[in-house]
C-alpha angles and dihedrals in degrees: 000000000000090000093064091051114036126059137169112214110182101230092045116082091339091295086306112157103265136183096263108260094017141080089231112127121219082231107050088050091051088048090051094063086053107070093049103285116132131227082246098052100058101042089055077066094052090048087164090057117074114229095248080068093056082044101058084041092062090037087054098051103047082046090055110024111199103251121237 
């Protein structure tokens, strides 16, 4: 699921894994479920991106957590 959704493209947010066709990092969706916002919440934002895509975001990042 998270492969046809998450790319890294090396001009586009330094080759960070990215949502395909956007500039939204794996990572910032995950924090953002840190602080209190909800999986429903960012995808009503995006309304071009279906959820799955914010999914496999969040399923990405907790796979590969970014190291420091």
């Amino acid at each position: 699921m998270g492969d046809a959704w998450i790319e890294s493209v090396p001009g586009i947010k330094g080759g960070a894994p990215v949502i395909k066709g956007t500039r939204i990092t794996a990572h910032a969706v995950e924090a953002r479920l840190s602080p209190g916002d909800s999986l429903d919440e960012i995808p009503a934002e995006n309304p071009d991106l279906p959820r799955e895509a914010f999914e496999a975001a969040v399923l990405f990042a907790k796979a590969h957590p970014l190291s420091g």
